[in-house]
C-alpha positions in Angstrom: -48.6 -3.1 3.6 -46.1 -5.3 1.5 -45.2 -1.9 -0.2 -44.6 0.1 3.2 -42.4 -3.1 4.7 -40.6 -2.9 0.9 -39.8 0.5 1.1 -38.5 0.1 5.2 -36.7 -2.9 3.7 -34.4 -0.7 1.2 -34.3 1.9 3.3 -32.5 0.7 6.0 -30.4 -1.4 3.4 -29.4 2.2 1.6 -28.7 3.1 5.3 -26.5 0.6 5.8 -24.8 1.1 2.8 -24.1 5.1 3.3 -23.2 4.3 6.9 -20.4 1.4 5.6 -19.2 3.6 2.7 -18.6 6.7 5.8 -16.8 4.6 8.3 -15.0 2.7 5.9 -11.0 2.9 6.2 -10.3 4.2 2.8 -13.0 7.2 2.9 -12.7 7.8 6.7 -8.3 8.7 5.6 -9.5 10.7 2.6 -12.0 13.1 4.3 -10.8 14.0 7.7 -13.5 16.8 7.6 -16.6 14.1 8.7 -17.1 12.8 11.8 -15.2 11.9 14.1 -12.1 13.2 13.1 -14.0 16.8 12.0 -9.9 18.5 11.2 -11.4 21.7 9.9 -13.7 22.8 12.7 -12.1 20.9 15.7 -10.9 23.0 18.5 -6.9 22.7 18.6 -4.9 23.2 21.8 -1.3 23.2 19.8 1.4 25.9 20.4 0.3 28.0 18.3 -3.3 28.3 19.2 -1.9 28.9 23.1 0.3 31.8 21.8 -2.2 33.2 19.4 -4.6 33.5 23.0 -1.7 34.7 25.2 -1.2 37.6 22.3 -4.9 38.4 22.2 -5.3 39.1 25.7 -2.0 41.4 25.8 -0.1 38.8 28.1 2.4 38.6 25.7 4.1 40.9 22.5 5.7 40.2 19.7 8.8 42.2 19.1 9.5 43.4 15.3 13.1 43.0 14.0 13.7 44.8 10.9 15.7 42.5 9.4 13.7 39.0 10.2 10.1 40.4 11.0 8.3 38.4 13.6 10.9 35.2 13.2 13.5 35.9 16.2 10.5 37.2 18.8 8.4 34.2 17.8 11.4 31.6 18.2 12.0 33.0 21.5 8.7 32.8 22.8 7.8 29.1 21.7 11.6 28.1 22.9 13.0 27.2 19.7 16.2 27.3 19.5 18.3 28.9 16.6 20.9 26.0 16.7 18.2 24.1 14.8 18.5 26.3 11.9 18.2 24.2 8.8 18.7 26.0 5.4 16.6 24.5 2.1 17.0 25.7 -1.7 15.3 23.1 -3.6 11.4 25.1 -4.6 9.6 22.9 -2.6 7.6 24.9 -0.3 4.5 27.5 -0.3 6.9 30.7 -1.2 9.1 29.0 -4.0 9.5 32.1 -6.1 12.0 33.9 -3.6 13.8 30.4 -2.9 17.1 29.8 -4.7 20.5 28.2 -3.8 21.4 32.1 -3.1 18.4 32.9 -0.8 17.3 29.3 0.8 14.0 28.8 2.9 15.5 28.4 6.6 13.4 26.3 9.1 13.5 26.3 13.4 12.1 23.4 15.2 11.5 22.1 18.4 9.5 19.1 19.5 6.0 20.4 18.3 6.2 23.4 16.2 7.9 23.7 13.0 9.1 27.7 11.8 10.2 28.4 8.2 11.0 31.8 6.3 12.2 32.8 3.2 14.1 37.0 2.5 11.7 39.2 1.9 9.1 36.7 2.2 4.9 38.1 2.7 4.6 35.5 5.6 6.2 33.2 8.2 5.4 29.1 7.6 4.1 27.7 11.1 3.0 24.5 11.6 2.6 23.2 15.3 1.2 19.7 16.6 -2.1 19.7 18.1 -2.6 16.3 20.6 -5.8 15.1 18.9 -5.9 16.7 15.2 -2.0 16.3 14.4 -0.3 19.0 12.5 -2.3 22.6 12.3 -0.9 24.7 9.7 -0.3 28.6 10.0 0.6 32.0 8.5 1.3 35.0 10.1 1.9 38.1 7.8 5.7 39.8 8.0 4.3 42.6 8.8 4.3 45.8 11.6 1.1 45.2 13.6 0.0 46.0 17.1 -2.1 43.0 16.4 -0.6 39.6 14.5 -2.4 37.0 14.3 -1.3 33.4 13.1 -4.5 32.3 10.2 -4.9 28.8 9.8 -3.7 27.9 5.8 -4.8 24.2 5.7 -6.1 24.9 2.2 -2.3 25.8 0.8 -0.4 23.1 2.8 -2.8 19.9 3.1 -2.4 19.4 -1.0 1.6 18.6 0.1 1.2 17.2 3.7 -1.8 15.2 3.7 -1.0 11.8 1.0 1.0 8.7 1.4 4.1 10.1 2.5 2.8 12.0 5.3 0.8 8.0 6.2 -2.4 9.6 5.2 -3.1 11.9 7.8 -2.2 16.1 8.7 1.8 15.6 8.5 4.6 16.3 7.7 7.3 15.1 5.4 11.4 15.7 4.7 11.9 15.6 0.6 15.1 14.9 -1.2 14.9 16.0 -5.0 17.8 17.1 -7.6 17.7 21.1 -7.6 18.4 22.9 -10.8 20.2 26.2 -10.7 17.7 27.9 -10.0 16.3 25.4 -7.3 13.2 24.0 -9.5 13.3 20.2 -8.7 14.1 17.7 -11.9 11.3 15.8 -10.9 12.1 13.6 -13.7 15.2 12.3 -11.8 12.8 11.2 -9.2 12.8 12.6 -5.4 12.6 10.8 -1.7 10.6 11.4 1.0 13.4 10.7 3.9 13.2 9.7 7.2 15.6 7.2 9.8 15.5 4.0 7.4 16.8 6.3 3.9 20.2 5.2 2.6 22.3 7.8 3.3 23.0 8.4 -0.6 19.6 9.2 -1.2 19.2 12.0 1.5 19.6 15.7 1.9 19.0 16.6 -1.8 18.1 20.3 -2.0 19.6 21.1 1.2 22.5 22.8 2.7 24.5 20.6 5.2 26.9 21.6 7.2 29.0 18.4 9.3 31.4 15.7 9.1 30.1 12.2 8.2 33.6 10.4 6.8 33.3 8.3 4.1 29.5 8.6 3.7 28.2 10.4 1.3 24.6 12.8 0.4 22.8 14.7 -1.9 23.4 18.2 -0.2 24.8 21.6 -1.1 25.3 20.2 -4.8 23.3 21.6 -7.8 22.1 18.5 -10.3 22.4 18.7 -13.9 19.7 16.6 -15.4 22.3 15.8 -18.2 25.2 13.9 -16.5 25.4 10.9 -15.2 25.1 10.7 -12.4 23.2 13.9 -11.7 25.5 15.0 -8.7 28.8 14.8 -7.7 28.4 13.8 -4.2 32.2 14.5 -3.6 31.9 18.1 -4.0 29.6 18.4 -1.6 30.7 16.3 1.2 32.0 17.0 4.4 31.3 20.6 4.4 31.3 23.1 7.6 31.4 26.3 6.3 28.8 27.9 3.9 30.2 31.2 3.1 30.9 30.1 -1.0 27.6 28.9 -1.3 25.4 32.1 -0.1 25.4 35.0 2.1 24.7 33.9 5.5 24.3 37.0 7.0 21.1 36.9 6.0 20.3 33.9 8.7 19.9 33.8 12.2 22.9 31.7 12.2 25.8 30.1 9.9 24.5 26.6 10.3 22.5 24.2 8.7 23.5 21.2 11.1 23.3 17.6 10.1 22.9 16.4 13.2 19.6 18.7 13.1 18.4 17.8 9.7 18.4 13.9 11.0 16.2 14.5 13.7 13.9 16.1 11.3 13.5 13.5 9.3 13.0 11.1 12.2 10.5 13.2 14.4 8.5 14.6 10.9 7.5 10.9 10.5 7.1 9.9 14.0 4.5 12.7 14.0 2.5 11.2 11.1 2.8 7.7 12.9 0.8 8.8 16.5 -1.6 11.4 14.4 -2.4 8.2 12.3 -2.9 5.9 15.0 -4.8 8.4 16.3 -7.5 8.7 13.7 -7.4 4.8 13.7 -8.4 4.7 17.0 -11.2 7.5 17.0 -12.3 6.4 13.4 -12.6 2.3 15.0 -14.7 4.5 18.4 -16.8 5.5 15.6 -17.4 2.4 13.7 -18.2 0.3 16.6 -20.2 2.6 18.4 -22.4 3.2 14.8 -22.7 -0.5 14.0 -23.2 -1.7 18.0 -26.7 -0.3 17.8 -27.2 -0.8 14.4 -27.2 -5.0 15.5 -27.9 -4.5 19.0 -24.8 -5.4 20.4 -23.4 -4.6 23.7 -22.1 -1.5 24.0 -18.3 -1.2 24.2 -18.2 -4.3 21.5 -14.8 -4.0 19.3 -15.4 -5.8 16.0 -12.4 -7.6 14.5 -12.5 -5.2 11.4 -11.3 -2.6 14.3 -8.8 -5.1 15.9 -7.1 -5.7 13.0 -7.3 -1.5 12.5 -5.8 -1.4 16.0 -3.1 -3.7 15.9 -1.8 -2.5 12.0 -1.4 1.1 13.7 0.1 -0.3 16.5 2.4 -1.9 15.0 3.4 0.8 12.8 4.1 3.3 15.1 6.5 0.9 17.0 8.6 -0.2 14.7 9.1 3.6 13.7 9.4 4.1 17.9 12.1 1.6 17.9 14.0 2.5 15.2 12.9 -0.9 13.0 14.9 -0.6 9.8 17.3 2.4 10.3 20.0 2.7 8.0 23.1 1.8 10.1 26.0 4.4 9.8 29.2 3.2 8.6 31.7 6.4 9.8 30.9 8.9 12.8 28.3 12.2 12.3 29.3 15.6 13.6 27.4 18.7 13.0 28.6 22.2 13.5 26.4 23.9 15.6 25.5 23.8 19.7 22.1 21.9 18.4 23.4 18.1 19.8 24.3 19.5 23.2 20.9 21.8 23.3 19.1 19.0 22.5 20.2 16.2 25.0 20.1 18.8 27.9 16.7 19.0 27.4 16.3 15.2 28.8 14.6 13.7 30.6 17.1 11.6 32.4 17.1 8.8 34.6 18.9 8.0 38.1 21.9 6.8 35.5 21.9 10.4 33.5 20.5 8.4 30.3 18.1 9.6 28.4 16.5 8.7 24.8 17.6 12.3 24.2 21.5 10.6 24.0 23.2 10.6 20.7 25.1 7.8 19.2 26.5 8.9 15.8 28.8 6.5 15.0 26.6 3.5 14.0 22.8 5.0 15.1 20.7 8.2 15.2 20.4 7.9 18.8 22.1 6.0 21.7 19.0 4.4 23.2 17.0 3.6 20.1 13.4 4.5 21.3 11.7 7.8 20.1 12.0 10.8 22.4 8.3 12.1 21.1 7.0 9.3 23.5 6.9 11.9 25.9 4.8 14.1 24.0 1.3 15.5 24.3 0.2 13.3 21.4 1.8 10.3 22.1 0.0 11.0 26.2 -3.6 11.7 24.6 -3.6 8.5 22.1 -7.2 7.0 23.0 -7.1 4.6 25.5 -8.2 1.2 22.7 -5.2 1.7 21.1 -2.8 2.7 24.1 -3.7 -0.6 25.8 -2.2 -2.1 22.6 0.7 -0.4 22.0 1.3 -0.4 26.1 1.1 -4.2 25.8 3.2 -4.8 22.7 5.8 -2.2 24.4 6.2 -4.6 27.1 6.6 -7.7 25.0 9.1 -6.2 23.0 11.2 -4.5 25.9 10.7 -7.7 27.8 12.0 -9.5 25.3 9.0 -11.9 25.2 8.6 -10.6 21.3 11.9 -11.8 19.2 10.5 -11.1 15.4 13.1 -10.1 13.3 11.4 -6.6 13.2 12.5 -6.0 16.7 16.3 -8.3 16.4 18.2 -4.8 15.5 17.1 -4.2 19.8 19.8 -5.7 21.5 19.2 -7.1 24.9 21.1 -4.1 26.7 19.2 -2.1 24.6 15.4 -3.6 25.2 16.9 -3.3 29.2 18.3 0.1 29.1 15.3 1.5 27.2 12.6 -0.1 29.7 14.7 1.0 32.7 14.7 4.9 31.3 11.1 4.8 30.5 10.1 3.3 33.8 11.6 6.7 35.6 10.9 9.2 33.4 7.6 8.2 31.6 4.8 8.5 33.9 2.3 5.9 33.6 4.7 3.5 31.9 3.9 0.3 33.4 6.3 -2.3 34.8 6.8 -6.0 34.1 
């Protein structure tokens, strides 16, 4: 008897310790393929998945082009549009050997899918945001076929787009490096991952960029010699609007590779990783309490304060990247040189004012309204409701003005106001003071 109630003993104590070791933060980031995340074999309801179904049944085509393969049929179809054409030579991506300062990697984006391509390349890049799993990456061969189909390629991408710069989770991330001749990074020199709070210095390496920023100066359109000091002359490539000495852009959709674009990227890549990883906090804390609730017997619906705290650190994330907490301030006006600015803030929505957190600033901020336009996206709408009720209730506080932590002091008063009374029209569901 004493060796039957010894052997219960341990095993419910090696129970225990299995079921603390799955649920527990660190291993519940590392392998989203368990329960309750399950990122492998999850149904996804992105873009892509919609098109791939509206392709199968014959509701829709793709149209071949000879010179760009599936790219201009597919950008028309998910309503991307070419003004967001960004053009990359640094050999940072899945089809680096055809990628050089003559032949850049381009990349379209919208709100939730993200196209690039490279000359001659064997398939098109296609990542697209799914509301529960975050990014789902694809490839779809650049060839004739009476039958495409877009194959997920999480294996080639998640070694790159799921680590600490992508917060952990399915992301995506903006790099600047310093490109060699032949676009291999000099790692040695050190790279950034970029987004709305980089110094302005430190951005845009490996890229071409075409606009006007003044006095402010980047890393793009410059090849760096890992021999001088400093590796770049930012000088020579400053203030540029026209490509043409640089590379061939007949080759591209269009002549551009728009500043004003590439700064959106960088903000919206990371407030991607933000939801998707308050998303898996919130599902991964489901999981934990529901697991331990019966475990101890308690009531059902019980949130430990190991999940609070879980909760609250997501929260909080997410809204100070929402907010624009730490953004580097510009010191002379941005100008880009393609029609992307005025595509983009027609898209809206707008209020009974005609604002909308679509509205550029440019001259000392990303944006005129400093809150995130992906709050009205499918993923920010399908964040489970234990951590919507706390970033809905910190929302308030901070647009009320209730919260005054320094994190939040760069939100003027006009700005908590204006941003509270856009959201209020144009966000369904968004509660009122």
């Amino acid at each position: 008897m004493y060796a039957s109630l010894k052997s219960t003993v341990w095993q419910f104590f090696y129970g225990v310790v299995a079921l603390t070791l799955a649920v527990s933060p660190v291993l519940a980031q590392s392998d989203i393929n368990q329960p309750p995340i399950n990122y492998s074999t999850a149904p996804v309801n992105d873009a892509i998945a919609r098109l791939q179904q509206q392709i199968d049944s014959g509701e829709i085509k793709l149209e071949w082009d000879k010179q760009h393969g599936w790219l201009p049929s597919v950008l028309d179809l998910l309503k991307i549009p070419r003004s967001s054409q960004l053009l990359v030579f640094s050999k940072t991506s899945l089809q680096l050997a055809k990628i050089s300062p003559r032949t850049p990697r381009v990349l379209y984006f919208n709100d939730e899918v993200y196209i690039g391509s490279v000359q001659s390349g064997a398939v098109l890049e296609v990542s697209a945001v799914d509301s529960q799993q975050g990014a789902i990456f694809y490839a779809l061969d650049q060839k004739p076929s009476d039958t495409p189909k877009f194959r997920r390629s999480d294996n080639d991408c998640l070694t790159c787009h799921q680590n600490r710069r992508t917060q952990d989770v399915p992301g995506y991330l903006v790099r600047s490096v310093y490109p060699g001749k032949s676009g291999h990074p000099h790692f040695e020199l050190g790279t950034t991952t970029t987004d709305q709070t980089t110094d302005f210095h430190d951005r845009f390496g490996g890229w071409y960029v075409t606009g006007k920023h003044g006095k402010l100066r980047h890393r793009g359109n410059m090849i760096a010699s890992k021999n001088a000091h400093p590796p770049i002359d930012p000088e020579l490539g400053a203030n540029v609007t026209d490509l043409a000495s640089r590379l061939n852009t007949d080759h591209y959709l269009t002549k551009h590779s728009d500043m004003v674009a590439l700064m959106v990227l960088e903000h919206q890549a990371q407030m991607h990783n933000f939801i998707t990883h308050a998303n898996y906090e919130a599902r991964q804390t489901k999981y934990y309490d529901a697991t331990w609730n019966k475990v101890l017997n308690r009531p059902e619906g019980h949130r430990s304060e190991v999940s609070q705290r879980r909760l609250a650190s997501a929260s909080e994330k997410l809204l100070r990247y929402l907010l624009f907490s730490g953004e580097f301030r510009l010191t002379s006006p941005i100008e880009g040189t393609s029609d992307f600015a005025a595509e983009f803030e027609s898209i809206g929505p707008h209020d009974s004012q005609g604002r909308s957190l679509r509205q550029f600033d440019l001259n000392t901020r990303l944006f005129k309204y400093p809150c995130s336009f992906l709050i009205y996206g499918d993923a920010f709408a399908a964040l489970p409701d234990n951590i919507r009720e706390v970033i809905d209730g910190r929302l308030q506080e901070i647009l009320s003005g209730e919260d005054q932590s320094p994190e939040f002091a760069h939100l003027s008063p006009e700005d908590r106001t204006a941003i509270r009374e856009i959201l209020e029209e144009t966000l369904p569901g968004f509660l009122k003071p």
